[in-house]
N, C-alpha and C positions, 0 to 999 in steps of 0.2 A: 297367469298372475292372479293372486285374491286380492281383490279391493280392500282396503280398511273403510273403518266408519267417516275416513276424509275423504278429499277427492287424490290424494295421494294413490301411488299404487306400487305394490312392494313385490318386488321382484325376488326375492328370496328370505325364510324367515320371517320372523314377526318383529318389531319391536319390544326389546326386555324393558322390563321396569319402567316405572312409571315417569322417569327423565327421559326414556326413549320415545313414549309414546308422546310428553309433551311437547318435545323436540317436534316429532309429525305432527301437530296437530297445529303448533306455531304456523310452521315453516309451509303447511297450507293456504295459509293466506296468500301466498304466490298471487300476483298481479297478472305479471306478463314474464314471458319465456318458460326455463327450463332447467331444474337445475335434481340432480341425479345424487344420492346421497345413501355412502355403507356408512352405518353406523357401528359403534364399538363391540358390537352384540355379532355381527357379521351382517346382517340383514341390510338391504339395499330398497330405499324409497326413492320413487319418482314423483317427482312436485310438477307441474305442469299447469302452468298460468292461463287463463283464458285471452291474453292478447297477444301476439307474436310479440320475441323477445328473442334474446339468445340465448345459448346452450351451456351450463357450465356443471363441474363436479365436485363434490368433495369428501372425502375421505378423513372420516372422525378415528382418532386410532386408540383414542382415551375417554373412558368414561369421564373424566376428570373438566373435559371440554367441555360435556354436557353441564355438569353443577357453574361453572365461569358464566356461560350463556346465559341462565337463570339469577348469578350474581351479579354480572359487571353488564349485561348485553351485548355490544357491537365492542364495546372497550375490552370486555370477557372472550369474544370474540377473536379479538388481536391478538389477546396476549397467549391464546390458545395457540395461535399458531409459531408465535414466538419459544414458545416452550416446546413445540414437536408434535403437539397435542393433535394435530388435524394437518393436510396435504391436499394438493388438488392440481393437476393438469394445466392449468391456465392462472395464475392468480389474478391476474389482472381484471380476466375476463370475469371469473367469478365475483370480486370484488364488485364491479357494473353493475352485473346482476342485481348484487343485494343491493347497490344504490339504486337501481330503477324499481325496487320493491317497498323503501324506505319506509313510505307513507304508511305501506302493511304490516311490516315485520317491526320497525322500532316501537312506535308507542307500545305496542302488545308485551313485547316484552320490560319496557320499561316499567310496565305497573305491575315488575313483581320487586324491583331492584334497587328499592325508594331509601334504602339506609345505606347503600353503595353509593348513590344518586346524590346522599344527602354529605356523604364524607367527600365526596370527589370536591363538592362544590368548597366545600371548607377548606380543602388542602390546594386546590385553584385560585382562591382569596390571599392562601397563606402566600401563593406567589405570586403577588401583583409586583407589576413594574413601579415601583419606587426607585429610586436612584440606585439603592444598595439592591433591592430586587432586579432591576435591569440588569446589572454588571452579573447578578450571577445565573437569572437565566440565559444573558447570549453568550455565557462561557461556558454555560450544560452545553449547548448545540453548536455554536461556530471554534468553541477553543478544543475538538478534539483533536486537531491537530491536521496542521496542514501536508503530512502523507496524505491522511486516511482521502480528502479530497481530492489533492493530483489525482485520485486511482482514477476518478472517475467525473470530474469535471475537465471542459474542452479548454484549448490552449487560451482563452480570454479569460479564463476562471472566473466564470458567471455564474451566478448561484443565483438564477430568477428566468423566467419563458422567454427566450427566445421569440422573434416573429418572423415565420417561415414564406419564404415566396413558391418554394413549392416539398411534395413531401421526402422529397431524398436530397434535398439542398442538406450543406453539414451543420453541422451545428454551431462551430463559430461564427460562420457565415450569417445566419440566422439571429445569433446573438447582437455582433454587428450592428444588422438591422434595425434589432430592436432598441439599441442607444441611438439610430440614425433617427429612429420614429419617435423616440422621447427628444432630441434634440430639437425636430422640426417642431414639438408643441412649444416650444419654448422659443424659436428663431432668434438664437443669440449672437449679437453681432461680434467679431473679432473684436481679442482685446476684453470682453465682457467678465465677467467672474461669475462664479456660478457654485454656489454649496450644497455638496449632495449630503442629503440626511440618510446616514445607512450605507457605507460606500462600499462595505464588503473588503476584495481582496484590490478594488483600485481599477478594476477594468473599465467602468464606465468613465472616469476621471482620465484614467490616460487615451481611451477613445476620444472625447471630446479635446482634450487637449491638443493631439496631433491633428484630426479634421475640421476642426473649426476656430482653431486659434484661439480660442478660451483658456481664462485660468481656473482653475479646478479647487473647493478646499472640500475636501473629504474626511465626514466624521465617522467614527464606529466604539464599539463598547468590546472588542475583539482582539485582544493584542497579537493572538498571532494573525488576524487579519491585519492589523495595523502595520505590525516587524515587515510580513509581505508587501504590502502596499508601495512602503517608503524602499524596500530593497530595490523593487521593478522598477519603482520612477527612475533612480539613480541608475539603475542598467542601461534602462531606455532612453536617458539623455533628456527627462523628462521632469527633472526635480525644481528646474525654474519657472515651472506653471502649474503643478500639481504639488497638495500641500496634504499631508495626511496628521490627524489629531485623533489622541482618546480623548473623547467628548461626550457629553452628555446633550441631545436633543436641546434638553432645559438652559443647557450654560451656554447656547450657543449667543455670540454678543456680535453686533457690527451688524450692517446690511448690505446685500448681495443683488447683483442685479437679476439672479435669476435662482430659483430653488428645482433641485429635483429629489426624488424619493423614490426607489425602486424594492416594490416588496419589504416594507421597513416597519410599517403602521399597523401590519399583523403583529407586531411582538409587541405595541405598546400598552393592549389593554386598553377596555371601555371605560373605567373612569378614568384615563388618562388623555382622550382622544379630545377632549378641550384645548387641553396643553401643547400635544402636537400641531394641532394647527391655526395655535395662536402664534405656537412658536416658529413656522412656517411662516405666518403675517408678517411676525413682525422681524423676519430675518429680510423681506424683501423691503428694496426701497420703493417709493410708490410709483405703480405704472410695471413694478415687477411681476416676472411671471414665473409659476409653478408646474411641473408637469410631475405624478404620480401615478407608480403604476403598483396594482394594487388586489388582492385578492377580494373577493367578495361574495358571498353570499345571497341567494334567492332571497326576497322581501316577505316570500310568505312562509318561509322559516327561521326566519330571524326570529322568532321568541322563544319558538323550542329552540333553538340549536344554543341561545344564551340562557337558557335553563337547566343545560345539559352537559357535562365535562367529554368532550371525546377523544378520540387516540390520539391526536394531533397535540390538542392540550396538556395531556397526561403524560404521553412518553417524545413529544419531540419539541414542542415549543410550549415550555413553562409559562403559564401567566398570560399567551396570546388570545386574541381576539377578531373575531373577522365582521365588520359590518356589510348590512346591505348597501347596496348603491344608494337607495332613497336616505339611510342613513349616515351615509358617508357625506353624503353630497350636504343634509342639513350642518352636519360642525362645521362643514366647510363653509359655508355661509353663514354661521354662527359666529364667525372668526374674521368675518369679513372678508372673503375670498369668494370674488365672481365666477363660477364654471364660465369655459373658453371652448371646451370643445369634448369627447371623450369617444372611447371606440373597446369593443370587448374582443379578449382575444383566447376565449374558455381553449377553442382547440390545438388551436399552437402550444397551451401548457401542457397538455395532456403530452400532445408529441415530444414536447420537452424529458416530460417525466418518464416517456420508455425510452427515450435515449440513453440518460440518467441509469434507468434498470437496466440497458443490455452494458452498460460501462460497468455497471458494480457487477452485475451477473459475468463477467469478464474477467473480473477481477475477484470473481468468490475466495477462492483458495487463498489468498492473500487476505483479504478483511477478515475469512476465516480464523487462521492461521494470529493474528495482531487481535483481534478484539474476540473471537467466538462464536458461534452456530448462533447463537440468540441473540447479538449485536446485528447481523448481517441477514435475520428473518427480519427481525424489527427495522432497518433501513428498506429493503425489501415491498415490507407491507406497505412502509410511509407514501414510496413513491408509487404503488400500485390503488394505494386509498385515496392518495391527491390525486391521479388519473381520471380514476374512474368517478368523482367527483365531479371534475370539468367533463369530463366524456359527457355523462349521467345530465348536466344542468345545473346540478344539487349546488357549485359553486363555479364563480368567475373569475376573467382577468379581467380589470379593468385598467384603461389608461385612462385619466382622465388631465386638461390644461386648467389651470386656477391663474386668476390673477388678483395681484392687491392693485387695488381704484388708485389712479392717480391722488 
């Protein structure tokens, strides 16, 4: 092997031109583990971290990847792989990788990227959750159609983590759970009514309805979640307790003796995050109680990470936003809502999300086949980027109980 002038070491070849050798000299900042890399040139760099970590690969097949990297960063990155541009052995695992290197490899790159940086942020603005904003970001993500779903969500048709009792328990079973676990923050007695904000396709609604004797009204911005929703109750014998509406958060009127929210408060957006859970307060009657569960964000990246537009923002949830816990927890008390109780559940999403990927990877040739090679990289990545994410630390689940004071 010849050493280069980094701590890298090139197994074959040198690196061509001067985006090759930036690439090496980036990608040295390696922290911890191991990560092995041909570039378009043929030449093969070994990166190797000084703290143990784990081992992953990647394989650049286009010079075209290198110039993205230098444009867009991590978001250049994705779309790299989206396009064909780059391949690798494990994506999950490599994905990890580069999140447990963050601290090293993003900002570096980021300070070449400041007019990509600076349009991202503008076209992130353009789609705030406004009322007419809302309706047409959750119809970009949830209105592609309820095929492309079935392929690869479990028979509760749950689209949020699961809470696993153990790791080869199935995934409904798990899911389940996880409405038994949000039910207990809330202890609603028979009879009680209870309005989920966010209801999706109706699973959590006709769960509680059949286990605990509760009525259900469940909102969404999703018509074909909504059509699904009200078809199930009525199959399931369930339309006398469960009540499904296109609703807006904001129009919601009446008060409930208990609110729940599962995975909802990511699509609303930071300046809208007053309004969510004012309109949380003031859906409950007092003495009511709240249970949300909820993704979140490390506190000591909360100012980059809302400085910064990333894959998530860009290509799968228009306009959304993740706070930290410390700053979740303040609107919430801004709003006048007492925290009850809370409990984080990072790694049950992660197992969530490669359930998720062995259902789509199951089902490639099909998503292939209906949407294309670059729909079905890009799903792919999402759920291998939110993984390694929770795997990583970088982000949370939280559950957390809220009550409005008598």
């Amino acid at each position: 092997m010849n050493s280069t002038s980094y701590h890298a070491t090139v197994n074959s070849g040198c690196p061509v031109g001067w985006r090759e050798r930036a690439v090496v000299k980036r990608l040295d900042r390696l922290i911890c583990g191991r990560l092995d890399v041909t570039l378009p040139s043929g030449s093969v760099a070994r990166f190797q971290g000084e703290a143990p970590g784990p081992t992953a690969t990647l394989t650049i097949h286009s010079p075209r990847m290198v110039t993205r990297l230098f444009k867009a960063g991590s978001v250049g990155f994705a779309e790299g792989y989206m396009a064909g541009e780059w391949d690798c052995d494990d994506l999950p695992g490599l994905i990890y990788l580069l999140h447990l290197n963050t601290a090293a490899l993003e900002p570096d790159f980021s300070r070449l990227q400041w007019v990509y940086t600076l349009l991202s942020a503008v076209r992130h603005r353009l789609r705030a959750n406004s009322r007419a904003g809302s309706q047409r970001n959750v119809a970009y993500h949830y209105d592609l159609g309820n095929d492309f779903y079935a392929r690869w969500l479990d028979e509760t048709w749950t689209y949020s983590a699961a809470v696993f009792a153990s790791a080869d328990e199935p995934l409904a079973a798990a899911q389940r759970r996880k409405y038994d676990v949000l039910l207990d923050r809330i202890d609603p007695a028979p009879g009680e009514h209870i309005l989920e904000i966010g209801c999706g396709w109706g699973g959590f609604a006709r769960h509680a309805a059949t286990t605990r004797d509760v009525r259900v009204t469940g909102i969404t911005l999703s018509k074909e979640q909504l059509n699904f929703a009200r078809e199930r109750a009525e199959m399931t014998g369930l339309a006398d307790r469960v009540d499904f509406q296109l609703c807006d958060y904001r129009d919601v009127s009446g008060r409930y003796d208990h609110v729940v929210s599962i995975e909802m408060y990511e699509a609303v957006g930071e300046a809208y995050w007053p309004t969510y859970f004012k309109a949380i307060h003031d859906a409950l009657k007092p003495g009511g109680r709240a249970a949300i569960q909820a993704i979140t964000i490390e506190d000591a990246r909360f100012d980059y990470y809302r400085r910064n537009v990333d894959f998530i923002q860009e290509y799968i949830f228009p306009g959304g936003m993740l706070a930290s816990p410390a700053i979740f927890i303040e609107h919430a008390e801004a709003a006048g809502l007492a925290e009850r109780n809370r409990a984080f559940y990072g790694a049950d999403y992660a197992r969530t999300l490669m359930r998720w990927d062995q259902a789509v990877v199951a089902a490639g040739a099909e998503i292939r086949a209906r949407r294309g090679e670059s729909f079905y990289r890009m799903w792919r990545y999402y759920l291998a980027y939110c993984a390694a994410g929770f795997t990583s630390g970088n982000i949370d689940l939280m559950q957390i109980g809220l009550q409005r004071p008598q």
